[in-house]
C-alpha positions, 0 to 999 in steps of 0.5 A, a space after each residue: 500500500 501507498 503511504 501519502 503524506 496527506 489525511 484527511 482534508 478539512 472542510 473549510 471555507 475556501 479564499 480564491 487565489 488564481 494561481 497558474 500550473 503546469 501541464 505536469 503539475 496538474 496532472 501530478 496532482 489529479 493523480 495524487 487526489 485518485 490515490 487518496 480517494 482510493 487509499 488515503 486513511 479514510 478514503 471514500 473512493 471519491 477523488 479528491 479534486 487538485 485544489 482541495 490538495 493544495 492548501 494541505 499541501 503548502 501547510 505540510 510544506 510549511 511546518 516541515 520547514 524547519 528554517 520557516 520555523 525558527 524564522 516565524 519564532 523570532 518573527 512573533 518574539 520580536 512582536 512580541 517585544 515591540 507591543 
């Protein structure tokens, strides 16, 4: 079995952003929502369309940046102190 990186997605209320893919990209992630409607941890067979992927995706992304991180800590510390 396929382990994805992704679980199950939340419904929220979507933000429009326009945002243009490549061909290849796209493709990627119509597939990647196939499997995790077919395999993914509470997959209901139903794939899942790319834009409901993207958002989970970025976040993964971004909490796995551990650079990001420890810049965001010193970010919010700094605010911290200027208030």
């Amino acid at each position: 079995m396929t382990k994805l990186k992704l679980g199950p997605l939340a419904d929220d209320t979507p933000v429009k952003l326009a945002v243009e893919l490549p061909a290849s990209l796209h493709r990627d992630l119509v597939l990647y929502g196939e499997l995790l409607g077919r395999i993914g941890p509470g997959g209901t067979g139903a794939a899942v369309p790319p834009q409901k992927l993207v958002v989970p995706m970025l976040e993964r992304f971004l909490a796995s940046d551990r650079g990001f991180a420890k810049a965001q800590r010193n970010v919010s510390a700094g605010r911290q102190l200027g208030d």
